[in-house]
The first five atom37 places (N, CA, C, CB, O) and aatype in JSON, in Angstrom:
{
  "aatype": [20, 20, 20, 20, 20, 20, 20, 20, 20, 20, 20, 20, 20, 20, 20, 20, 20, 20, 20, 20, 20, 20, 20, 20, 20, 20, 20, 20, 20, 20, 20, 20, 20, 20, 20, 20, 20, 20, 20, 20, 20, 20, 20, 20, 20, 20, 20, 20, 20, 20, 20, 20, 20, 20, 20, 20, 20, 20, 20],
  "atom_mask": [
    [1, 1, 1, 1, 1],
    [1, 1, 1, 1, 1],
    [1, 1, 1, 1, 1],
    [1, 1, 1, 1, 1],
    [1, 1, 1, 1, 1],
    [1, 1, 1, 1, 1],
    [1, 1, 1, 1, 1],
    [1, 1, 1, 1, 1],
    [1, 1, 1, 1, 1],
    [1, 1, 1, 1, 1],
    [1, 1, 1, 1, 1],
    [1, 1, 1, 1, 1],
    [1, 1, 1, 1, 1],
    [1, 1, 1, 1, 1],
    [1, 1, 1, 1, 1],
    [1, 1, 1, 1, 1],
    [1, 1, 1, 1, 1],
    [1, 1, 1, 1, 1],
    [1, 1, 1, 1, 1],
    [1, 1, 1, 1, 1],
    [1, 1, 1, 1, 1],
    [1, 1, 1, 1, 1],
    [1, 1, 1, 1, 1],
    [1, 1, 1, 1, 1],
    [1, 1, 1, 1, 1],
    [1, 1, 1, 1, 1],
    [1, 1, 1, 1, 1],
    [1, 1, 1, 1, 1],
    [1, 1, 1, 1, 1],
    [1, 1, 1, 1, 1],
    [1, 1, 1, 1, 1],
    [1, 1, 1, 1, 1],
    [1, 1, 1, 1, 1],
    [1, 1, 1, 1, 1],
    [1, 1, 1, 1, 1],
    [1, 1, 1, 1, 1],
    [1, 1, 1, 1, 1],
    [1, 1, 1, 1, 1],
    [1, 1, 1, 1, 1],
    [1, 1, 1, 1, 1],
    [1, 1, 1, 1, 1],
    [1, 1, 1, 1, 1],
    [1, 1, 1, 1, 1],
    [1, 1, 1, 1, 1],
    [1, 1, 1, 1, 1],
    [1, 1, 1, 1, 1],
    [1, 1, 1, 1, 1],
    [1, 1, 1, 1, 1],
    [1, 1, 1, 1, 1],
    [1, 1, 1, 1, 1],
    [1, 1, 1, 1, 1],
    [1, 1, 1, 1, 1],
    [1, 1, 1, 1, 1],
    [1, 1, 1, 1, 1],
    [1, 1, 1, 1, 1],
    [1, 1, 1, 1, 1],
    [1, 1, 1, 1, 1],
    [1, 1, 1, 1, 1],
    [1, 1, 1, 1, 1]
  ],
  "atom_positions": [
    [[-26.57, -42.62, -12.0], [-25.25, -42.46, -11.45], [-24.86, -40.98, -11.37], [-24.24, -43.23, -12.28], [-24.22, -40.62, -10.38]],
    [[-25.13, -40.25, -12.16], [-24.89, -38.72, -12.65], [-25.7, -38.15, -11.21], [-25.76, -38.19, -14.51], [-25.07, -37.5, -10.38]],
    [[-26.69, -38.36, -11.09], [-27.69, -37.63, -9.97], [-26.88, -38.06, -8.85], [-29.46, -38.16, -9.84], [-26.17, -37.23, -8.28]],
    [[-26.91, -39.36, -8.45], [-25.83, -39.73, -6.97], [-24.02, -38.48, -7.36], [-25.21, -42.41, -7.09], [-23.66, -37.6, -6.59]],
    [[-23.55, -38.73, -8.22], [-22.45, -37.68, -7.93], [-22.63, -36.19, -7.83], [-21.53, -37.79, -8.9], [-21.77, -35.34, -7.59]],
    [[-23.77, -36.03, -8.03], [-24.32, -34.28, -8.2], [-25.22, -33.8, -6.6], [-25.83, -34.14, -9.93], [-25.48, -32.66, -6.21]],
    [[-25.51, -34.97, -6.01], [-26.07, -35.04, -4.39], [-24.65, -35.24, -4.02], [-27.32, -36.44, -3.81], [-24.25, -34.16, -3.58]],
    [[-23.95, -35.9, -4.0], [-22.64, -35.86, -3.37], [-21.83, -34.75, -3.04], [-21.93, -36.48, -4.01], [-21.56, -34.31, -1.93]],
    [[-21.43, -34.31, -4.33], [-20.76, -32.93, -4.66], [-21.55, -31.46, -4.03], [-20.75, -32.85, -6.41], [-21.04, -30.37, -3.78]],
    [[-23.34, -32.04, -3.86], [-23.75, -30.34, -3.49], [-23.59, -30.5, -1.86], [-25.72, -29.72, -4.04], [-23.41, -29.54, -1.11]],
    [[-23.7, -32.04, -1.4], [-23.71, -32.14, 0.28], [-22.28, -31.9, 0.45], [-24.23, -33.72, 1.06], [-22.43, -31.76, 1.66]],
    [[-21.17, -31.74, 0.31], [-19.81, -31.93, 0.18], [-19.74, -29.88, 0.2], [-19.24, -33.14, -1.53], [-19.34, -29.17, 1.12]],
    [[-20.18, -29.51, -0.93], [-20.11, -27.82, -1.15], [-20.93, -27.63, 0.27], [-21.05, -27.0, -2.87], [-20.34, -26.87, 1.04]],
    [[-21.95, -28.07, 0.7], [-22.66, -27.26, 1.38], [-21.79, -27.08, 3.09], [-24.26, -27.96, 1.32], [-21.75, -26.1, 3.83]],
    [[-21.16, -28.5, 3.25], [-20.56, -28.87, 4.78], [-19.4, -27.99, 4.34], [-20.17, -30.73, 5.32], [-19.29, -27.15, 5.24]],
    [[-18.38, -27.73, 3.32], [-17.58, -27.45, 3.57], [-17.83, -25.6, 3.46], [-16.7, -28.31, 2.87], [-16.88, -24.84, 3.65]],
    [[-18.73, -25.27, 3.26], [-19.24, -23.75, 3.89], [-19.74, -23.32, 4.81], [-19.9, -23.22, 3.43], [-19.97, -22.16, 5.14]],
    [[-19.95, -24.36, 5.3], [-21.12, -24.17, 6.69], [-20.42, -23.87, 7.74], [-22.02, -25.5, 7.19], [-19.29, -24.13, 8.13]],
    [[-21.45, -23.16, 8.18], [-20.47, -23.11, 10.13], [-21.45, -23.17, 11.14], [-19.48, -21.37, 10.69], [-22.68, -23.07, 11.07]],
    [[-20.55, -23.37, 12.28], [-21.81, -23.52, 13.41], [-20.94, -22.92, 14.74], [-22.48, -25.47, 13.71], [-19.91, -23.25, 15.33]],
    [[-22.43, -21.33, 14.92], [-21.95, -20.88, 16.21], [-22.42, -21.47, 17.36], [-22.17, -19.64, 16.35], [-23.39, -22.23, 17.44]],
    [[-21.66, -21.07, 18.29], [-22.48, -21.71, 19.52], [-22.61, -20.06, 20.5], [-21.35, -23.34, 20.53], [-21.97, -19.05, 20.19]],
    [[-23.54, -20.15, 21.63], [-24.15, -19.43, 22.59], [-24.6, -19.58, 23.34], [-24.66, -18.95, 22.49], [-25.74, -20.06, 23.36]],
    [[-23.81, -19.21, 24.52], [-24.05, -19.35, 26.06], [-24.01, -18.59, 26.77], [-23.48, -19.97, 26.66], [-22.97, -17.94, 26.74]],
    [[-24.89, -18.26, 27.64], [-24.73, -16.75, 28.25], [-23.65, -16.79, 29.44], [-26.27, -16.14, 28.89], [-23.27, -15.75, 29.98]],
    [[-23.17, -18.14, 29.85], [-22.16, -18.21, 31.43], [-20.5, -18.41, 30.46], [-22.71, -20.23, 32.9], [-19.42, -18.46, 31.06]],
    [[-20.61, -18.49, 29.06], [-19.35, -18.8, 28.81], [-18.24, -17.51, 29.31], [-19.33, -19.15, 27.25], [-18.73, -16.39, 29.39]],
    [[-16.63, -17.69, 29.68], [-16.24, -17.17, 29.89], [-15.17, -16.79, 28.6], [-16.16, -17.52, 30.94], [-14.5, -15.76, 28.76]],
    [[-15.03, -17.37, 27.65], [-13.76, -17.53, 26.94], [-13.52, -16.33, 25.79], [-13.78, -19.02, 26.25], [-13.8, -15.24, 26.28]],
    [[-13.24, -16.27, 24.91], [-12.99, -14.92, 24.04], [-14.53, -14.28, 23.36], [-11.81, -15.38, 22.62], [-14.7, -13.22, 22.77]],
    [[-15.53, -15.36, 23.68], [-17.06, -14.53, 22.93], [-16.85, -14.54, 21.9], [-17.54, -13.05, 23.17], [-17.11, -13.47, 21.35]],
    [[-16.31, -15.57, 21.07], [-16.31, -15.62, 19.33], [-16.93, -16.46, 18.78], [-15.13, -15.82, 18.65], [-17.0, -16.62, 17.56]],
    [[-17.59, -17.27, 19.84], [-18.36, -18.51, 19.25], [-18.03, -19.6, 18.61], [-19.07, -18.22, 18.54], [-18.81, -20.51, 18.31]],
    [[-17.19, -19.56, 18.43], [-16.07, -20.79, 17.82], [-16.43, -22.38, 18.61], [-14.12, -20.24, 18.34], [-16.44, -23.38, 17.89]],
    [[-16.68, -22.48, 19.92], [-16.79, -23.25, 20.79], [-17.62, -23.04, 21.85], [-15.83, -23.45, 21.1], [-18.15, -21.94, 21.99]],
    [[-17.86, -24.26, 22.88], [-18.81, -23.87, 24.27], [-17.92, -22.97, 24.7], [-19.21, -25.1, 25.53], [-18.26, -21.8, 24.59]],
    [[-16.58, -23.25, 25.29], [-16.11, -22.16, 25.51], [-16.13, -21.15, 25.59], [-15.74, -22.07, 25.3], [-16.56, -20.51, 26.55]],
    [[-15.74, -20.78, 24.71], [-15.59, -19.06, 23.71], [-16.97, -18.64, 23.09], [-14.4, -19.18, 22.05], [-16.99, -17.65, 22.37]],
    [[-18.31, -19.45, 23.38], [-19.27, -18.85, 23.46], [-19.35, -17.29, 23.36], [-19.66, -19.3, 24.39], [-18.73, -16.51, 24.09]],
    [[-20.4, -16.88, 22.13], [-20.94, -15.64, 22.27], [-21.88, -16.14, 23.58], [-21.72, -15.0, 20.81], [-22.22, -17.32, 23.68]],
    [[-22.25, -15.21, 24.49], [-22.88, -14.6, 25.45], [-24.33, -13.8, 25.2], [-21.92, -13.79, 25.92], [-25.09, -13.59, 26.15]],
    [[-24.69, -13.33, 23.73], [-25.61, -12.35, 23.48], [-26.28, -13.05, 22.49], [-25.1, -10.99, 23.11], [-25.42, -13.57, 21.77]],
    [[-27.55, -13.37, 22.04], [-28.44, -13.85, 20.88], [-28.03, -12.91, 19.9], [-30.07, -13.84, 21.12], [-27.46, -13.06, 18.82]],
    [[-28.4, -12.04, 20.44], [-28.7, -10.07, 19.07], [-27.06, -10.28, 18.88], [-29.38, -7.49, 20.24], [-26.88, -10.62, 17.71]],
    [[-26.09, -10.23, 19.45], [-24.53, -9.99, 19.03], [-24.46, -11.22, 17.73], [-23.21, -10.35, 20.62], [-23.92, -10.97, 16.65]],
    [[-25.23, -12.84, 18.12], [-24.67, -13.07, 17.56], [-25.37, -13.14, 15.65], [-24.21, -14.0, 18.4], [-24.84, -13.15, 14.54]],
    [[-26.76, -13.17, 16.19], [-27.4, -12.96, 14.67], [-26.71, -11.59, 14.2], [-29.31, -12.78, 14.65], [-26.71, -11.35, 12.99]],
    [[-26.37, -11.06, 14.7], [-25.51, -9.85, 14.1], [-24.33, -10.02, 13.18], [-24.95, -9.1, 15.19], [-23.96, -9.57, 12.1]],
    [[-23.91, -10.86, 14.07], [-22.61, -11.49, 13.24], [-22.46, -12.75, 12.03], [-21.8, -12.01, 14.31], [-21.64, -12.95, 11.13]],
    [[-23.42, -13.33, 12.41], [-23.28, -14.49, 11.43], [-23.8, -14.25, 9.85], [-24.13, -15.7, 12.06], [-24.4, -13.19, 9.71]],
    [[-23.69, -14.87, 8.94], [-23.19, -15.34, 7.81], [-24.78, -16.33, 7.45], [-21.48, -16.22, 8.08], [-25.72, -16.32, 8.25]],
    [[-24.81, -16.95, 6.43], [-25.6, -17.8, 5.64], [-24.78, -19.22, 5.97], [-25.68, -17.29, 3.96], [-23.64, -19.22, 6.42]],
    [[-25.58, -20.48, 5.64], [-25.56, -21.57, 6.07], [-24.83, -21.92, 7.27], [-25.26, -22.16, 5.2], [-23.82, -22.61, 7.33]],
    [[-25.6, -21.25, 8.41], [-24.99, -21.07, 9.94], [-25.77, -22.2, 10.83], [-25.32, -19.33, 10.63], [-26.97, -22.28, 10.56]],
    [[-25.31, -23.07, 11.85], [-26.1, -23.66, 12.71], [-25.56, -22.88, 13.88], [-26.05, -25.24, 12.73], [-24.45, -22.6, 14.33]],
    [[-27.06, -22.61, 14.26], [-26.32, -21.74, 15.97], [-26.79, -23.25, 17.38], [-27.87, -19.34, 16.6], [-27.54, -24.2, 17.14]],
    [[-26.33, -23.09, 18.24], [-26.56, -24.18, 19.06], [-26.39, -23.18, 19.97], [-25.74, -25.55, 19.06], [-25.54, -22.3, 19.84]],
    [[-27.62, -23.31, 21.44], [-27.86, -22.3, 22.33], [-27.71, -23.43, 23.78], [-29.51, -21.4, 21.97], [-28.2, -24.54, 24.01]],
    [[-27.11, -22.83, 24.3], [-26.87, -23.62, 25.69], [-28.07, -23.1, 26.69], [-25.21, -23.24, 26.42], [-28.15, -23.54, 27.84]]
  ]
}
């Protein structure tokens, strides 16, 4: 029981740190990556910018 609440608690820590950029080179929107939208535009800009436990998604 101890092991199931200790997998719980680390999948729980891990989602609620995580982020996920996105990148598209036709997006028009602010280039913050936040969304398809607002897509970063640049690969290099955005590994530049990101952080640890990142999912990037590339259009």
């Amino acid at each position: 029981m101890k092991s199931k609440l200790l997998f719980i608690f680390v999948l729980s820590f891990y989602t609620l740190f995580s982020q996920t950029i996105y990148i598209d080179q036709s997006a028009t929107g602010a280039n913050n990556g936040t969304d398809w939208a607002n897509a970063y535009t640049n690969l290099q800009t955005t590994i530049s910018n990101i952080g640890t436990n990142t999912t990037i998604n590339v259009a």
